[in-house]
GUNUPA-742086 format. One record per atom (N, C-alpha, C): atom name; y, z, x. Coordinates in Angstrom, 1 decimal, padded with zeros to 4 digits. Each point is the difference from the previous one (the first is absolute). Layout:
// residues N
<node><a>CA</a><y>Y</y><z>Z</z><x>X</x></node>
...
***
This chain:
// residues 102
<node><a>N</a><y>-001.2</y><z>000.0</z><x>000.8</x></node>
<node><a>CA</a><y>001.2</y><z>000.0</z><x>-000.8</x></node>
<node><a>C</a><y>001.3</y><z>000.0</z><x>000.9</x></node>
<node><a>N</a><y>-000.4</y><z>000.7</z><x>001.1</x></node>
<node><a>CA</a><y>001.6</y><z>-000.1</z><x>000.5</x></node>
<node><a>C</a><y>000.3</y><z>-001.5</z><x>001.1</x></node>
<node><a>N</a><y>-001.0</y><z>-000.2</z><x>000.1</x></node>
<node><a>CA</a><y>000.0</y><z>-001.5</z><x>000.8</x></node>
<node><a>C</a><y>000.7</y><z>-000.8</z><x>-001.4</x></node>
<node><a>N</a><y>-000.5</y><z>000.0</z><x>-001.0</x></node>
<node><a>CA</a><y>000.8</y><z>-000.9</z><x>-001.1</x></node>
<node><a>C</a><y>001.2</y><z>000.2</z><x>000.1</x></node>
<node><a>N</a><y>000.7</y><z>001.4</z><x>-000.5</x></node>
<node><a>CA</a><y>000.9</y><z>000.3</z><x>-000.1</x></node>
<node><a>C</a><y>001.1</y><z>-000.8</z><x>000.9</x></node>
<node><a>N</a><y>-000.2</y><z>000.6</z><x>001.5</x></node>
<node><a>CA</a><y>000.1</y><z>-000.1</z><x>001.4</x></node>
<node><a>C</a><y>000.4</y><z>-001.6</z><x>-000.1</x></node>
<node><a>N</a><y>-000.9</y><z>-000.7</z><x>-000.5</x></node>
<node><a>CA</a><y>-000.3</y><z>-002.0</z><x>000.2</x></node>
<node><a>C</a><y>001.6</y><z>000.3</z><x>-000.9</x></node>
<node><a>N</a><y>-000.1</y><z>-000.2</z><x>-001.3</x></node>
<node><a>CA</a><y>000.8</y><z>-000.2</z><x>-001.0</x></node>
<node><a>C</a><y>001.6</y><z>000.7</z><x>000.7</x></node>
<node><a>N</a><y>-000.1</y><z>000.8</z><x>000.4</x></node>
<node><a>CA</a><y>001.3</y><z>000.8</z><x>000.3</x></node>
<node><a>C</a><y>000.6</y><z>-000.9</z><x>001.4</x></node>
<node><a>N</a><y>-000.9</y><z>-000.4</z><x>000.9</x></node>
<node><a>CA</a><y>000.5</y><z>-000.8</z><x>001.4</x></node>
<node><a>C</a><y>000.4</y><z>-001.3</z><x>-000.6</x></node>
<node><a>N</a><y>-000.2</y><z>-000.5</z><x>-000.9</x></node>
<node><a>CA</a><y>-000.3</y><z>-001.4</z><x>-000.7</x></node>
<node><a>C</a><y>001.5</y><z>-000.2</z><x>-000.6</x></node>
<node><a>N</a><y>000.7</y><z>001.2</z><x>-000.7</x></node>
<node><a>CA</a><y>001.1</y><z>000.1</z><x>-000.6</x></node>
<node><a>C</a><y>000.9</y><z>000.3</z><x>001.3</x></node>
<node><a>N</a><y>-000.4</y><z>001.0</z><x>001.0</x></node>
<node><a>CA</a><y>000.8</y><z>-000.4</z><x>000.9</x></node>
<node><a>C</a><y>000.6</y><z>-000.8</z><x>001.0</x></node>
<node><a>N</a><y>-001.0</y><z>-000.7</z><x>-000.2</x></node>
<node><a>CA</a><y>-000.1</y><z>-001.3</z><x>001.0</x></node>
<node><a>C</a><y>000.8</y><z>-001.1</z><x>-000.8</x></node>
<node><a>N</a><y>000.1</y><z>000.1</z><x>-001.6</x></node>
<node><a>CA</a><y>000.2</y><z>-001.0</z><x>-000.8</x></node>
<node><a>C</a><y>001.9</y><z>000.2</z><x>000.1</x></node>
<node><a>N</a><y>000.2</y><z>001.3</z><x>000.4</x></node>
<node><a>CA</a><y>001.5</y><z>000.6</z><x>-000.5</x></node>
<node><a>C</a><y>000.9</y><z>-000.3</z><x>001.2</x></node>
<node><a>N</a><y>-001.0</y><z>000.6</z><x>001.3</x></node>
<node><a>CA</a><y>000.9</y><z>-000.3</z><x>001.2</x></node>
<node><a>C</a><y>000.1</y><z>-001.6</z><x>000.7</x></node>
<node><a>N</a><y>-001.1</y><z>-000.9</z><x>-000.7</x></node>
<node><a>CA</a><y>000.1</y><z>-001.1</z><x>000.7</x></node>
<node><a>C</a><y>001.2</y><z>-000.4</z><x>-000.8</x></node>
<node><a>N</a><y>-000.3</y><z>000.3</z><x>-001.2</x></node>
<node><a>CA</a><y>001.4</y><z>-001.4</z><x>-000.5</x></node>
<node><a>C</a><y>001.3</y><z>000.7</z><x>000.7</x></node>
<node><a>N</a><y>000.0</y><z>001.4</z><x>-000.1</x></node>
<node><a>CA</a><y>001.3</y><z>000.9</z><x>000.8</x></node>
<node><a>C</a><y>000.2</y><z>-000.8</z><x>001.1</x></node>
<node><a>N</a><y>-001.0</y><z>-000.7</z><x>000.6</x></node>
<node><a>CA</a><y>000.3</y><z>-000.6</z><x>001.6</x></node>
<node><a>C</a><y>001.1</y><z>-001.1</z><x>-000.4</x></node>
<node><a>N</a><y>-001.1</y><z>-000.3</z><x>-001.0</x></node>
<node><a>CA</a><y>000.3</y><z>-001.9</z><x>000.1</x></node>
<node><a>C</a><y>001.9</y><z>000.7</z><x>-000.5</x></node>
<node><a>N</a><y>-000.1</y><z>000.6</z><x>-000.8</x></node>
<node><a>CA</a><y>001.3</y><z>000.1</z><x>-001.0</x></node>
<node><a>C</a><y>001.2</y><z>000.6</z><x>001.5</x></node>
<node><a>N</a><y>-000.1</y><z>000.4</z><x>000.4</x></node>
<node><a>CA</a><y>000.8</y><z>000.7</z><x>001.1</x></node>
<node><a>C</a><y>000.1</y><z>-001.6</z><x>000.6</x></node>
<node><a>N</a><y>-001.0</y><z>-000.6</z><x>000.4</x></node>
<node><a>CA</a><y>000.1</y><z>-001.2</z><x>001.4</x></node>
<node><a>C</a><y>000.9</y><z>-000.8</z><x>-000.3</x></node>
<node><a>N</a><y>000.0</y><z>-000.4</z><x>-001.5</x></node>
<node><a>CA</a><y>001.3</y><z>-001.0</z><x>-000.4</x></node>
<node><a>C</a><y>001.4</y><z>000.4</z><x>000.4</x></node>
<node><a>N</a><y>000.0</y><z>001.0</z><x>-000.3</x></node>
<node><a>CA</a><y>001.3</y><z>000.5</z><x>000.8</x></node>
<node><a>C</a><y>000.4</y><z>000.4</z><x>001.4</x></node>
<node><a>N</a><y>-001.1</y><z>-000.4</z><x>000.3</x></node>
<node><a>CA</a><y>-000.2</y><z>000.3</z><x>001.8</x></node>
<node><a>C</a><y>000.2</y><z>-001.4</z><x>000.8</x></node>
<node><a>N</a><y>-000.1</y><z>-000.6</z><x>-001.0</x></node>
<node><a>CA</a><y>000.3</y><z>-001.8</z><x>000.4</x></node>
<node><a>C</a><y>001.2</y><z>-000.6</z><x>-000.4</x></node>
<node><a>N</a><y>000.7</y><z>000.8</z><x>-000.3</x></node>
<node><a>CA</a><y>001.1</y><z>-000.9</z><x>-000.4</x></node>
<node><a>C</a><y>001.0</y><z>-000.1</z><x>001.4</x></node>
<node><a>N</a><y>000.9</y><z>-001.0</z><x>-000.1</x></node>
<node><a>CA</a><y>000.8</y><z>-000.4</z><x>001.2</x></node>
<node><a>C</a><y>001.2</y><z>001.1</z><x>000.1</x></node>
<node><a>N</a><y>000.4</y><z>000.4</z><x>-001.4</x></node>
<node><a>CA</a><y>001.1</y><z>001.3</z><x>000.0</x></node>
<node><a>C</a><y>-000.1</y><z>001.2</z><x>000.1</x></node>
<node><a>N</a><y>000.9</y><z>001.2</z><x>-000.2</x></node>
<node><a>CA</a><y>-000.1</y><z>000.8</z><x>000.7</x></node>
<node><a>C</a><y>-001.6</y><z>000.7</z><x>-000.7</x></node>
<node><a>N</a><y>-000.7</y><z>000.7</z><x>000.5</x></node>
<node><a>CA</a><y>-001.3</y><z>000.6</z><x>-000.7</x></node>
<node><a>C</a><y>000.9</y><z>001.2</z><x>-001.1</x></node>
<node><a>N</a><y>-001.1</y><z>000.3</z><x>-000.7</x></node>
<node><a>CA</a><y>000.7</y><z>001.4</z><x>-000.7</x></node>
<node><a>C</a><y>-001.1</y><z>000.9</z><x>000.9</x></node>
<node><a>N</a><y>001.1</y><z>001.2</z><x>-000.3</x></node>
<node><a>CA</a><y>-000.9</y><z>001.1</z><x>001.0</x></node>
<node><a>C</a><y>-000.9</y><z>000.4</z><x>-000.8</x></node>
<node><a>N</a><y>-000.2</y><z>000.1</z><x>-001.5</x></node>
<node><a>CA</a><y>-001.3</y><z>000.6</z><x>-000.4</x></node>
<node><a>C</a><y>-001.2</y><z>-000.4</z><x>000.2</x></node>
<node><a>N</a><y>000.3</y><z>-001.5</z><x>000.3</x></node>
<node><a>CA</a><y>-000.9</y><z>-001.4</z><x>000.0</x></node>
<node><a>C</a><y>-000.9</y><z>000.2</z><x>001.4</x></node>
<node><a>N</a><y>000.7</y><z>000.4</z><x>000.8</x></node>
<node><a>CA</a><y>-000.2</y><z>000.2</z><x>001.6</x></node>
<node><a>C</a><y>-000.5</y><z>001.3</z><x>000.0</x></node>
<node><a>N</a><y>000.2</y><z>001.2</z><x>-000.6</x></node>
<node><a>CA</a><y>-000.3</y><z>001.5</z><x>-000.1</x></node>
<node><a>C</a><y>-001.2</y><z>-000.1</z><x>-000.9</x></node>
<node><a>N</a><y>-000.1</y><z>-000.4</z><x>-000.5</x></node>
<node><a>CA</a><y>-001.5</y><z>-000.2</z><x>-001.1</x></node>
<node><a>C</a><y>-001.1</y><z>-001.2</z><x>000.7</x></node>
<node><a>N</a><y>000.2</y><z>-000.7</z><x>000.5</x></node>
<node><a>CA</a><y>-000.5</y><z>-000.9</z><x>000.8</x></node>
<node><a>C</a><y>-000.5</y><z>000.1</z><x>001.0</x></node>
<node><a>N</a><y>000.7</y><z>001.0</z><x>000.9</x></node>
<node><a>CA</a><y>-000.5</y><z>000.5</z><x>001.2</x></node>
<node><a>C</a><y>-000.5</y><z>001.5</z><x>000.0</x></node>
<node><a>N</a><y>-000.3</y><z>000.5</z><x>-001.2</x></node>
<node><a>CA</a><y>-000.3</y><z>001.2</z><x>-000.1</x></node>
<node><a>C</a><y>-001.7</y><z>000.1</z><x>000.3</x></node>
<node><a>N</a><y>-000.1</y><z>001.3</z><x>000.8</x></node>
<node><a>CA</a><y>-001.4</y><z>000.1</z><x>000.6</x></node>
<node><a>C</a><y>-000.8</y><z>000.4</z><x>-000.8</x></node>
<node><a>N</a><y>000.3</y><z>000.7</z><x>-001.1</x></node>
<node><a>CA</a><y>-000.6</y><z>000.8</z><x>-000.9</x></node>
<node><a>C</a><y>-001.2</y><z>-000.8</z><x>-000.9</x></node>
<node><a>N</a><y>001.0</y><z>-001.6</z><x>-000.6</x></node>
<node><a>CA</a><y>-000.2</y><z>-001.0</z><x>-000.7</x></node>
<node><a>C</a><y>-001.0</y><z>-000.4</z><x>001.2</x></node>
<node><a>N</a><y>000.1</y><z>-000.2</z><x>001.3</x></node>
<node><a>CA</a><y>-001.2</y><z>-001.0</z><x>001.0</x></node>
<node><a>C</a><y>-001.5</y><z>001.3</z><x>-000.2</x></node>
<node><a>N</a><y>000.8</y><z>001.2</z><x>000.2</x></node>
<node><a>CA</a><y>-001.8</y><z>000.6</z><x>000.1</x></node>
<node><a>C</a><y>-000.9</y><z>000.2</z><x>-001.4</x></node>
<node><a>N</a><y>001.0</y><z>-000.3</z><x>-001.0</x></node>
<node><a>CA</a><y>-000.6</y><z>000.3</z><x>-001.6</x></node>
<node><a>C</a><y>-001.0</y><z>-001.8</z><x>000.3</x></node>
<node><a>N</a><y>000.5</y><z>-000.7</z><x>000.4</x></node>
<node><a>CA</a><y>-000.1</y><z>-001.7</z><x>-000.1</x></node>
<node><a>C</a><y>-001.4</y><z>000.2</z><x>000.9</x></node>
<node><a>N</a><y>-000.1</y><z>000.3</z><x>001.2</x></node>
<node><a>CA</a><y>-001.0</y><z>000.3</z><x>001.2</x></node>
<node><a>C</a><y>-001.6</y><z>001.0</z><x>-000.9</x></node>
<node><a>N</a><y>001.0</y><z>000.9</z><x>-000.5</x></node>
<node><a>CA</a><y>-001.4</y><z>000.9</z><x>-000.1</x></node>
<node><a>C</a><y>-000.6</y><z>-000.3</z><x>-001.6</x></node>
<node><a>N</a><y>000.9</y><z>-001.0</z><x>-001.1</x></node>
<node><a>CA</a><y>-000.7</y><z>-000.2</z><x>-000.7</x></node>
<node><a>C</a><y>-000.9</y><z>-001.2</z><x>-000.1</x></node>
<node><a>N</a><y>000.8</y><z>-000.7</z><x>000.5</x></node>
<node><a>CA</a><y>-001.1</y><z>-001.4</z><x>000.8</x></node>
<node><a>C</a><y>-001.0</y><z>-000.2</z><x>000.3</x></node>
<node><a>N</a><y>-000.1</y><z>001.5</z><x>001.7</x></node>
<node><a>CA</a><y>-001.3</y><z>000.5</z><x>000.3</x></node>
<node><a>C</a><y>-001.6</y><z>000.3</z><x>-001.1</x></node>
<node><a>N</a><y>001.0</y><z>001.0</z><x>-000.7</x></node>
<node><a>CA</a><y>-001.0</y><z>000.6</z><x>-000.9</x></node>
<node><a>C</a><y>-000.4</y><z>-000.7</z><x>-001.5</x></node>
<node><a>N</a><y>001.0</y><z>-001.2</z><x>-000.2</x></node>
<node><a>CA</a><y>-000.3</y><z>-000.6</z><x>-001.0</x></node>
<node><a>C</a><y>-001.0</y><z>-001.0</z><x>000.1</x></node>
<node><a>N</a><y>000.2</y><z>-001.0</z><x>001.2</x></node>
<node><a>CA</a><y>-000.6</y><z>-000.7</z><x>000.7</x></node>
<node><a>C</a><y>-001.6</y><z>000.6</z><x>000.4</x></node>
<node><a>N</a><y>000.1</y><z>001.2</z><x>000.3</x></node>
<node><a>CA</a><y>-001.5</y><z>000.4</z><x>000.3</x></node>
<node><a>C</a><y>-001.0</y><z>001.0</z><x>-000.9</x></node>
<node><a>N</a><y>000.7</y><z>000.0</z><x>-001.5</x></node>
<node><a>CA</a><y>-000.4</y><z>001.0</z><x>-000.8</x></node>
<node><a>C</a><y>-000.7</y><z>-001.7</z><x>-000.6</x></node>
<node><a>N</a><y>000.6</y><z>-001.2</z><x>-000.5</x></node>
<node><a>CA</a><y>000.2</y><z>-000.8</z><x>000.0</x></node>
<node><a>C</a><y>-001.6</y><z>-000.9</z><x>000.3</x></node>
<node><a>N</a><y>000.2</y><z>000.1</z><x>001.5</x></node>
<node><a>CA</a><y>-001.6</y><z>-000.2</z><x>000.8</x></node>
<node><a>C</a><y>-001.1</y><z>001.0</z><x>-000.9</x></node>
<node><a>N</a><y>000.1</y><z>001.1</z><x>000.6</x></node>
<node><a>CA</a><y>-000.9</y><z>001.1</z><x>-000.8</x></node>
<node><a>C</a><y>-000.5</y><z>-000.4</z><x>-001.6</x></node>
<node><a>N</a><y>000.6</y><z>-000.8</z><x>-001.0</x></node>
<node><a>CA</a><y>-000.2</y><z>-000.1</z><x>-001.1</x></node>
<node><a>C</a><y>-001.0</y><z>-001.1</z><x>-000.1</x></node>
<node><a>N</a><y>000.6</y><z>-001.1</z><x>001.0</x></node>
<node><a>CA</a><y>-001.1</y><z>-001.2</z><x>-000.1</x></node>
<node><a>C</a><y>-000.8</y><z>000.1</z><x>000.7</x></node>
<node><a>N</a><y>-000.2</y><z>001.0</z><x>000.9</x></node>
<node><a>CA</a><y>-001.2</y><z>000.5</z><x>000.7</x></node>
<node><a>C</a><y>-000.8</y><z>000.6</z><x>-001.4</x></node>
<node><a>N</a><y>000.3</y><z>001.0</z><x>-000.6</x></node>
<node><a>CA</a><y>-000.5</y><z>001.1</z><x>-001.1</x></node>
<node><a>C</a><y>-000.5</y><z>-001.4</z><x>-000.8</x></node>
<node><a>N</a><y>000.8</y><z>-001.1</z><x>-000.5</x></node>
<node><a>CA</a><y>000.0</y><z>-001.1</z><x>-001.2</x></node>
<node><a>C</a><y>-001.7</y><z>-001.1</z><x>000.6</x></node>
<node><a>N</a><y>000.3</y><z>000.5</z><x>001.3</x></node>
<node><a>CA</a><y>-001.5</y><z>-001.1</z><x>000.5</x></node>
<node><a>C</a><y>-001.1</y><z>000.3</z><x>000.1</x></node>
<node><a>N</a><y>-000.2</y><z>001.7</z><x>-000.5</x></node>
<node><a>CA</a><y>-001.2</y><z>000.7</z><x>-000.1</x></node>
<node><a>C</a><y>-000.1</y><z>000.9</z><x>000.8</x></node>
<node><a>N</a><y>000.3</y><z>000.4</z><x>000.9</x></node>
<node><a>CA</a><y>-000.1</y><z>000.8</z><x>000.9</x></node>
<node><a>C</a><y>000.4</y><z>001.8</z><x>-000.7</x></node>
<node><a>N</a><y>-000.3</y><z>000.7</z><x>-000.8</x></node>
<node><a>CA</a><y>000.1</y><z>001.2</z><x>-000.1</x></node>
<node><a>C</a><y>000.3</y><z>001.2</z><x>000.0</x></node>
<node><a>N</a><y>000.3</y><z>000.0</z><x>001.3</x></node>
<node><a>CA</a><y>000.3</y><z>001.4</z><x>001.4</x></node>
<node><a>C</a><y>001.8</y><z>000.0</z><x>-000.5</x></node>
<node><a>N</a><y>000.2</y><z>000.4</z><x>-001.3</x></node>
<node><a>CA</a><y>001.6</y><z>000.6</z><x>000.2</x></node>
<node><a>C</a><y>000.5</y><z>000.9</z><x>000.6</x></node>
<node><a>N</a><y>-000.5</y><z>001.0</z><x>000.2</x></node>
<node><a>CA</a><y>000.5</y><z>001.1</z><x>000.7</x></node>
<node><a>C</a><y>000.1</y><z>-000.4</z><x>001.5</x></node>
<node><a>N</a><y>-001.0</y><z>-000.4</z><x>000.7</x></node>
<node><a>CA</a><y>-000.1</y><z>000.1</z><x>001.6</x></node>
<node><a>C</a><y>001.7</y><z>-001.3</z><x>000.1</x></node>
<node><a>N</a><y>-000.5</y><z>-000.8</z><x>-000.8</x></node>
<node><a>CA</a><y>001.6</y><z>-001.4</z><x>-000.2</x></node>
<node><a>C</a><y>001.1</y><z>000.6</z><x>000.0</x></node>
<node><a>N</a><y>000.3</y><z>001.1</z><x>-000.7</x></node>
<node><a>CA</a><y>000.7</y><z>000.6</z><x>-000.5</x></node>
<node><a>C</a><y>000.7</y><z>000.7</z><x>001.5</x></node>
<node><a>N</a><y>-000.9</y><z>000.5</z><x>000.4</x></node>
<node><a>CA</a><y>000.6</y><z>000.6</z><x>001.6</x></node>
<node><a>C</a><y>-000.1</y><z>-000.5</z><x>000.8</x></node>
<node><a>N</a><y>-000.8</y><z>-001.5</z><x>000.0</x></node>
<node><a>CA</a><y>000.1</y><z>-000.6</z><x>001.4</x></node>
<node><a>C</a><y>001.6</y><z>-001.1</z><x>000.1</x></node>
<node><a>N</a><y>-000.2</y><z>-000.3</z><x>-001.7</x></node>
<node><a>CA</a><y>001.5</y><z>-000.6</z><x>000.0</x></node>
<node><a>C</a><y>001.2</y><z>000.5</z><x>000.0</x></node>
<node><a>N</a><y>000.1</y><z>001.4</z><x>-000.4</x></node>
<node><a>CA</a><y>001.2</y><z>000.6</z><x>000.3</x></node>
<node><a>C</a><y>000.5</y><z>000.7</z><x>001.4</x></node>
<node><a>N</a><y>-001.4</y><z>000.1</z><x>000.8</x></node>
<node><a>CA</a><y>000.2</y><z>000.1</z><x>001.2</x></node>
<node><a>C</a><y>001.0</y><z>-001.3</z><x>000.6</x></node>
<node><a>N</a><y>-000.8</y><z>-000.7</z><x>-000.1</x></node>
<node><a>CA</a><y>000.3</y><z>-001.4</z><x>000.3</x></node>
<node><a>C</a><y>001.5</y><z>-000.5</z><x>-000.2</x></node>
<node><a>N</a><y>000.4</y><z>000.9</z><x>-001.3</x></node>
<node><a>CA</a><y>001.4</y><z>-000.6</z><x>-000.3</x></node>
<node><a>C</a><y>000.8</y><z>001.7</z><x>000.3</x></node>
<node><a>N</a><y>-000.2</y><z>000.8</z><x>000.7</x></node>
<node><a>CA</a><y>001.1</y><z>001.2</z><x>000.4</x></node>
<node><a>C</a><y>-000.1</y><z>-000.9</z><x>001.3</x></node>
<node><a>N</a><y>-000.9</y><z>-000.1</z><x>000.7</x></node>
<node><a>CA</a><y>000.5</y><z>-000.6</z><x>001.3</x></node>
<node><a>C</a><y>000.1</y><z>-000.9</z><x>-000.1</x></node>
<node><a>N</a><y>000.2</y><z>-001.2</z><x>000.0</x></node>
<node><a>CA</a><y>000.6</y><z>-001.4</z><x>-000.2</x></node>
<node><a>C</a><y>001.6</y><z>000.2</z><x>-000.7</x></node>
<node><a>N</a><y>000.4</y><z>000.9</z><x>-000.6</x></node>
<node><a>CA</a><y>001.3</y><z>000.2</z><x>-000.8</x></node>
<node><a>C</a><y>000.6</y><z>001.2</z><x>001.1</x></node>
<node><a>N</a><y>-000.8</y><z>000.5</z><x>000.6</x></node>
<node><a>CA</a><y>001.0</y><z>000.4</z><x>000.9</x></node>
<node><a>C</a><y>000.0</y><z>-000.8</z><x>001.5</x></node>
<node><a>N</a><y>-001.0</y><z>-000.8</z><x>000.5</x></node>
<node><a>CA</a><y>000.4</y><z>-000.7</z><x>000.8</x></node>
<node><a>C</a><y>001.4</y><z>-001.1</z><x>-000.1</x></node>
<node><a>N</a><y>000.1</y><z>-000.6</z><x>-001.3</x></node>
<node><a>CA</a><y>000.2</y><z>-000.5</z><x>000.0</x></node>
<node><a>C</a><y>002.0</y><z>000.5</z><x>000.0</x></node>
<node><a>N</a><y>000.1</y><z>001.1</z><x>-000.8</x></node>
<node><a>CA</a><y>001.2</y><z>000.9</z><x>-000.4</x></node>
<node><a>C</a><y>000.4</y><z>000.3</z><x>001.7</x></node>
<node><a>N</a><y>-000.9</y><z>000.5</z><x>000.8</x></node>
<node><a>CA</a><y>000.6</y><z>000.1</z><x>001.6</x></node>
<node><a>C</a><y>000.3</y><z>-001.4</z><x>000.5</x></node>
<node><a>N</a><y>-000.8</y><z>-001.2</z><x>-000.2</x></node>
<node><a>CA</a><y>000.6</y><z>-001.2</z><x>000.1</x></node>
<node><a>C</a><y>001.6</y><z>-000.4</z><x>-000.2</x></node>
<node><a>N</a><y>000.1</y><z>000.5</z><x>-001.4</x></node>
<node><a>CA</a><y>000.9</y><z>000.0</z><x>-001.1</x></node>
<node><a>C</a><y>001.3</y><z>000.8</z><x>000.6</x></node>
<node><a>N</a><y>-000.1</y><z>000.9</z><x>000.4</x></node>
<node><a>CA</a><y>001.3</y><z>001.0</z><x>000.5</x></node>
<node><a>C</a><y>000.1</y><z>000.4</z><x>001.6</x></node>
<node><a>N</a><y>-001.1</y><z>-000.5</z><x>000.9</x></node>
<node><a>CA</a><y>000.6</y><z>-000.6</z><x>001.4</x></node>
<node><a>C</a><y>000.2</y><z>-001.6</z><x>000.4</x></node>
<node><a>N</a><y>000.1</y><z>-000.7</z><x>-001.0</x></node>
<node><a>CA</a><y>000.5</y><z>-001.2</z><x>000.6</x></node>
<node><a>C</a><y>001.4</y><z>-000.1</z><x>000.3</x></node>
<node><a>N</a><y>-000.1</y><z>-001.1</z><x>001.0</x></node>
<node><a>CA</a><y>001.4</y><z>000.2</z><x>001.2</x></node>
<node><a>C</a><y>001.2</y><z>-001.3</z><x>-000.4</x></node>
<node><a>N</a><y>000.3</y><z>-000.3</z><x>-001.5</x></node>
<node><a>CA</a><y>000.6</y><z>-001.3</z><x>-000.1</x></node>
<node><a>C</a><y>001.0</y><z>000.2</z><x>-001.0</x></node>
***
């Protein structure tokens, strides 16, 4: 149940911050002056690690289901080998994410 939950809830997140991207970038391209909210909401880190870690876990809860959908049984052991799988990979990827040099 909470892998559903979990699926559905990354799903809406992913669905809210991407357009947030797209919606911020139009104003990030324009030739005149930017507005600062456009640039402040745009480049906000908060928005990149919500984007990162639901991705991760939507993406591999995701896996886990069409794994479960192809017969394979074993929910529980899935259940920990995939969230393993997605705490470290969401935080590899978050130290990626906050020591880059550019």
């Amino acid at each position: 149940m909470f892998v559903w939950i979990t699926h559905r809830i990354t799903g809406l997140v992913l669905f809210v911050t991407i357009a947030f991207k797209i919606f911020t970038a139009f104003f990030m391209m324009t030739k005149q002056a930017k507005p600062d909210w456009a640039i402040l909401l745009h480049t906000n880190p908060v928005v990149d690690t919500l984007l990162i870690v639901a991705a991760v876990f939507h993406g591999l809860y995701g896996v886990r289901t069409v794994i479960i959908d192809l017969g394979i049984r074993k929910e529980k052991p899935f259940f920990w080998i995939f969230s393993s799988i997605g705490v470290v990979l969401s935080a590899a990827l978050l130290i990626l994410y906050y020591t880059r040099n550019y």
